[in-house]
Phi, psi and omega in degrees: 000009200036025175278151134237168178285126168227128163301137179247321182149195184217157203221137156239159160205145196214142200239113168315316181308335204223005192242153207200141178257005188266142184117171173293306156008281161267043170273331168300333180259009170304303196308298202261004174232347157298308215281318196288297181296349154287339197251344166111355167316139158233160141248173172199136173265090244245116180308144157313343185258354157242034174297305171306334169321314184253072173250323185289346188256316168287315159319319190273321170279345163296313208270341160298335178277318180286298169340308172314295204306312174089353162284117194291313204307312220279311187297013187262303166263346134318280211306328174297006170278349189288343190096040187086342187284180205258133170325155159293327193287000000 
């Protein structure tokens, strides 16, 4: 039939109020946010309206994280989250 599956991406929603990193369960993700905060990860949550402010900043860590990655495919469907501007790469 030529079909195949292509991933677009994944979506979560977590109800903060009720989420928690304690238990057996969660121990892999215990696991992955020591190790990320050992490694110097941050997050941050940037209001909409400044976001056009960093667009330029986020284009160079998407276009460092996909060279690493070594994939052509992902930079097809990443870089238009940038807000339209054209890869770097």
């Amino acid at each position: 039939m030529g079909l195949a599956l292509l991933k677009f991406g994944e979506e979560a929603r977590v109800d903060l109020r009720e989420f928690s990193l304690e238990g057996r369960n969660r121990k892999e993700l215990r696991y992955a946010y020591h190790r990320a905060h050992k490694a110097g990860a941050m997050f941050e949550v940037v209001p909409a309206n400044q976001v056009d402010g960093i667009m330029e900043e986020l284009r160079h860590v998407s276009d460092e994280w996909l060279k690493e990655k070594d994939t052509a495919k992902k930079k097809i469907l990443c870089w238009p989250i940038c807000r339209c501007l054209p890869p770097s790469v």
